[in-house]
N, C-alpha and C positions, 0 to 999 in steps of 0.2 A: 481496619485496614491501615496498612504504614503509611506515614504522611513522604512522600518522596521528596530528593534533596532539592532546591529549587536555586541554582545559579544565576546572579543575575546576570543580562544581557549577552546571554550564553543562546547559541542557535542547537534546537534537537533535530535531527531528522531521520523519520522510517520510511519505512515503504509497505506494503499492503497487497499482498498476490503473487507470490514466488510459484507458490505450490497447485496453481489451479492448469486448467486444460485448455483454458477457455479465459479471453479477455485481456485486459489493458496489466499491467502492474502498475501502482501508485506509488510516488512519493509526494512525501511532505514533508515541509521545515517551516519550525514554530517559534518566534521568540516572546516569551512572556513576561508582562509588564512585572517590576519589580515584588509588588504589592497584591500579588494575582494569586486568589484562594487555591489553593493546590489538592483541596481534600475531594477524595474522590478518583483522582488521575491514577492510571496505573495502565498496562499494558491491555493493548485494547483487546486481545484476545479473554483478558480473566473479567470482561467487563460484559452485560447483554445488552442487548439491541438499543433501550428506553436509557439506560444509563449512558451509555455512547453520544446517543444523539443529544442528552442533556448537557452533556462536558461539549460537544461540539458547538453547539450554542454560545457558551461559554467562551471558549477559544477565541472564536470568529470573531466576537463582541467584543473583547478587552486586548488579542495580542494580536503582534505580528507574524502572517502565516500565509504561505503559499503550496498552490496542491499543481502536483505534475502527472499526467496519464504518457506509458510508454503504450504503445497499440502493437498487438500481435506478430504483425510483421516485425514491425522490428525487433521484438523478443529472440524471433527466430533468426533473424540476423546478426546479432548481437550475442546473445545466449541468455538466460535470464538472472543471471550474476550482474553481468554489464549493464543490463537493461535495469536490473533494481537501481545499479548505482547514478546511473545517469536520469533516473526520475530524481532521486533524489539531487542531485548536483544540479541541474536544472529548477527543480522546487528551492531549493537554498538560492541560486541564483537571481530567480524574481522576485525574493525579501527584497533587492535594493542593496544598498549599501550598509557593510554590517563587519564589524572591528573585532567583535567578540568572539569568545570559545565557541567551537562548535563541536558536537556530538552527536557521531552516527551510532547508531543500536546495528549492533552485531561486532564480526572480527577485523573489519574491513572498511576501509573510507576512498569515494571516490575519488580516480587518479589525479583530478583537476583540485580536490581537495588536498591533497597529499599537503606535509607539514604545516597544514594550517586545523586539520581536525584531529579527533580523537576519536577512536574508534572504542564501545562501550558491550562490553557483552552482556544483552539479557537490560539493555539500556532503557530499554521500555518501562521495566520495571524497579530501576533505579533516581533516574532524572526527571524531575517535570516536563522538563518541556520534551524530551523524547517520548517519554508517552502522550504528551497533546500530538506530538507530529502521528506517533501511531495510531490515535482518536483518528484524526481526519483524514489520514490516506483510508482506513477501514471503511469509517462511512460514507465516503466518497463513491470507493470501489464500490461496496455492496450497493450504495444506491445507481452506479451504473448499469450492475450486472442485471438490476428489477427491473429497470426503463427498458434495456437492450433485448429483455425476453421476448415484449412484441413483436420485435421485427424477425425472433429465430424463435417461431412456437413448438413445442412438441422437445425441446432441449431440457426445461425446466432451472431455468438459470436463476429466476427469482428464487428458487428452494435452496440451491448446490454453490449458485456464485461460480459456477465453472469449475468447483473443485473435483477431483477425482473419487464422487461416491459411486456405490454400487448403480444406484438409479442414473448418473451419469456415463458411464461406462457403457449401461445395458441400451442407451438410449444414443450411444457414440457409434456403438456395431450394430443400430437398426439405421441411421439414420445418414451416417457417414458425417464428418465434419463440415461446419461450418465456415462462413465466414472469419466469424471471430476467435475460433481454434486456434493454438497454436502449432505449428504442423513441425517442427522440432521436438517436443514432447512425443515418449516412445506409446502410449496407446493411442496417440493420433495419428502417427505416422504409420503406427500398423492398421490403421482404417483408412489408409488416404488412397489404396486402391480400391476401395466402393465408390462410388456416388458421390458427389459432393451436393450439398445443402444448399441452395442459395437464396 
């Protein structure tokens, strides 16, 4: 695996949950110590579950980093473009005080960021610290979506994380949406005249 570029006193920030049906979307912004082992790091989607949570360990322990949860509604109030960018621009905002480059992963940086970042395509998989930020929005998210299953059983949210699989789907048009649905998203909206979950 390629060792990524590692900028010093550079901010990275992702986010983690554009594409689900169901749940919060996550950002994070990570600044990593100058001297901070970078082997390992890479876009947390090409990474599994036991490797994540060992770089997250990591992260928490040596840099600077804060995680932000957008919640449903406002997804659907916002739309979930705006909603990513404003976890992330909120998660950069509780680092504190911070001078340096900063780098969002994708084409696009939040409005409040405007000429202060750089926007990185595929960022995750070129920057350190944009993939530590994508480390911790991911398992962040995924360990909210295992907690949140209790309270909505018969969803299967510990398996799917709210993403749009078949088993989600089949269990969206038995069950009709929940809570934590997002009712903006079109195979929710077209279940939102059944039953609601509660």
């Amino acid at each position: 695996m390629k060792l990524l570029e590692h900028i010093p006193d550079s901010a990275g920030l992702d986010e983690a949950g554009r594409g689900p049906l169901a749940g919060p979307v996550v950002g994070a912004a990570v600044i990593l110590p100058p001297d901070f082992d970078c082997r390992g790091l890479n876009d947390s989607k090409q990474l599994d579950g036991a490797q994540r949570e060992k770089l997250e360990r990591r992260i928490k322990e040596q840099a600077r980093w804060a995680i932000c949860f957008v919640e449903p509604d406002e997804i659907d109030r916002l739309n979930i473009l705006w909603a990513s960018m404003a976890a992330m621009n909120r998660a950069y905002g509780d680092l504190g005080e911070h001078w340096g480059a900063i780098h969002v992963d994708g084409n696009k940086v939040p409005r409040e960021l405007l000429g202060r970042a750089e926007a990185v395509i595929k960022g995750d998989g070129k920057l350190a610290s944009v993939a530590a930020a994508s480390i911790l929005a991911k398992t962040a998210r995924d360990r909210y979506m295992v907690d949140i299953a209790d309270r909505f059983p018969g969803y299967g949210f510990e398996r799917h994380f709210g993403y749009p699989t078949p088993d989600h789907l089949a269990t969206l048009r038995e069950l009709g949406p929940c809570l934590i649905h997002r009712r903006s998203f079109g195979p929710v909206a077209d279940c939102s005249q059944g039953v609601l979950a509660i």
